[in-house]
N, C-alpha and C positions, 0 to 999 in steps of 0.2 A: 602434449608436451609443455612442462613450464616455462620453458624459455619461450616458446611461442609466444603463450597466455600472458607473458609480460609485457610482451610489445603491442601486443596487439589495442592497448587504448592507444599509444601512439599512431601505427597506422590508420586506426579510424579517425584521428584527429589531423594529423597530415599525410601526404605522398610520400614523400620521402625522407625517410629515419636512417640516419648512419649511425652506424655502429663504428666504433675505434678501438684499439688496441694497441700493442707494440710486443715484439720478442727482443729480448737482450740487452735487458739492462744491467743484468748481473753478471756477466762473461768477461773476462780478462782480453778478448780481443774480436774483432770484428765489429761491423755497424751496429745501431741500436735497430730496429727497422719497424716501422709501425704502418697500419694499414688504417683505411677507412672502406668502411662495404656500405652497399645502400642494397638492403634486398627485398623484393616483393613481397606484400605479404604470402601471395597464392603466385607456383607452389610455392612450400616449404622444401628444402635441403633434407632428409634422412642424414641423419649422425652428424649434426653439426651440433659439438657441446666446446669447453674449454679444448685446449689444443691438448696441454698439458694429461687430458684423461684420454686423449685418441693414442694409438702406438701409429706408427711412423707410416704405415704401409694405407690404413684407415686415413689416415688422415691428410696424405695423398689424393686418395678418391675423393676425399671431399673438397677436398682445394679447388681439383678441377671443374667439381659440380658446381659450386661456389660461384668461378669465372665462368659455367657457362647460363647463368642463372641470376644473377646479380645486376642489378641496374647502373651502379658503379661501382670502380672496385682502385682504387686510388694506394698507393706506398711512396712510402718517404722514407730517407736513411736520412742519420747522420753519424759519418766517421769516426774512428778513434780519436782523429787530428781533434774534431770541433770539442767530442766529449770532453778530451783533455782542457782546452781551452776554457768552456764554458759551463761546464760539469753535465751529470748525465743527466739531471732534471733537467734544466736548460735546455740540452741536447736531446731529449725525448720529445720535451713540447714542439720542439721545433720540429722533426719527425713527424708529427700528426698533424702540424699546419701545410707541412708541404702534400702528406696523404688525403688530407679535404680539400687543396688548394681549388679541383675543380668541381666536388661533391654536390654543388647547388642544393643541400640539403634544408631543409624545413628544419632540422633539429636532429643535435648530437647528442647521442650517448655514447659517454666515454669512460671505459675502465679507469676510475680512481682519479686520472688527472685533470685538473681547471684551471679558469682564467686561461682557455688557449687564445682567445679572443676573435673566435672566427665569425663569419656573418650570420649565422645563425645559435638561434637559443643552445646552451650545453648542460646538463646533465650530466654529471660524475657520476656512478655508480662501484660501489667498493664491492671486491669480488667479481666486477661484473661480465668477466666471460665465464662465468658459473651461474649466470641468472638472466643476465638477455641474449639470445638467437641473433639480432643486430653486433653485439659486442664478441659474440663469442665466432660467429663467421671473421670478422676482424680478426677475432687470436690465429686461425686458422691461417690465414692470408698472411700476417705475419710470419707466423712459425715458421711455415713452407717458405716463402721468400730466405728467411734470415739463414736455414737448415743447406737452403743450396749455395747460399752465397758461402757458407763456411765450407762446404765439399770443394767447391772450386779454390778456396785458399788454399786446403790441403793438399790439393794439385801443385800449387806455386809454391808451397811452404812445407812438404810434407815432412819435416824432420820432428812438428808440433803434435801432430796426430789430431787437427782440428776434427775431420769425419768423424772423429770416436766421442770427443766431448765438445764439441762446435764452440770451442774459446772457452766453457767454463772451467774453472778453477779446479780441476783435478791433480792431484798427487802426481799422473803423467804428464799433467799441463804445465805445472812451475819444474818439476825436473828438467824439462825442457826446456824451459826460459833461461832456466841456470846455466845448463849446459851450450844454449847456442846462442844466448841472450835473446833480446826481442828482434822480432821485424815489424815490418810498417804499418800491420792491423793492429798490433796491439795498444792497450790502453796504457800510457805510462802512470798516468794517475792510478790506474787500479794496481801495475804491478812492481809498483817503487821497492814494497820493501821484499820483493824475491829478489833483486838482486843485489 
């Protein structure tokens, strides 16, 4: 597996390699939510690739296998409240600094984002829950995290239909803003000009 083969000079070089991600940074409401994984090299995970290419049910099973296999497995949100505030760059960084807060990693690989300024070496990798097993168990841990927290909004909020499109920007998503305005998940920065 390539994802393997790519990490694998890190773990010959250190013990422990975190991989980082985050789900939701493009969604009109709910947390941003980013994870940090540390996983052994041996075993390997079976179907752990981007989240984005698993369907929902897959990628369930692997979540689990994930946490029961993983050396650490660390998340971190942050709210619509801070996004707005601080913007969603700002508000993701911060998401992966509280997801490593306890990681004691030897070195970070992180989908795309830098200067998080954590105690250990980082390493950006663009694409890279399509190319490290480190980064892309991360997307997984996010996905699933971010995927339940928006079923249970739909619970407290079902007028938005979050379970169908988990906060993104769909054609049913801003009819609905329109029609019953916002509540307290959503991002007002993101949805100024729906209403």
């Amino acid at each position: 597996m390539a994802m393997i083969a790519h990490d694998q000079p890190y773990w010959a070089a250190c013990a422990r390699v975190a991989g980082m991600d985050e789900a939701g940074r493009g969604p009109l409401a709910g947390n941003v939510v980013a994870a940090c994984v540390i996983m052994p090299s041996a075993p390997t995970v079976d179907w752990v690739d981007d989240s984005k290419k698993l369907s929902a049910l897959r990628r369930d099973k692997v979540y689990e296998e994930i946490l029961r296999t993983a050396l650490y497995v660390g998340v971190g949100r942050a709210s619509a409240q801070e996004i707005d505030e601080i913007n969603i760059l700002q508000a993701t960084m911060n998401a992966m600094r509280r997801a490593a807060a306890d990681a004691q990693a030897n070195i970070h690989l992180i989908d795309a984002v830098k200067n998080l300024g954590l105690d250990a070496p980082e390493i950006p990798i663009v694409h890279g829950d399509a190319v490290s097993y480190s980064i892309a168990a991360a997307s997984i841990v996010a996905k699933v995290t971010r995927d339940r927290e928006l079923l249970a909004l739909d619970q407290q909020y079902p007028q938005y239909g979050f379970a169908r499109h988990k906060g993104y920007g769909t054609a049913e998503h801003i009819a609905a803003i329109r029609e019953h305005g916002p509540c307290p998940a959503h991002r007002m920065t993101f949805i100024r000009k729906f209403l």
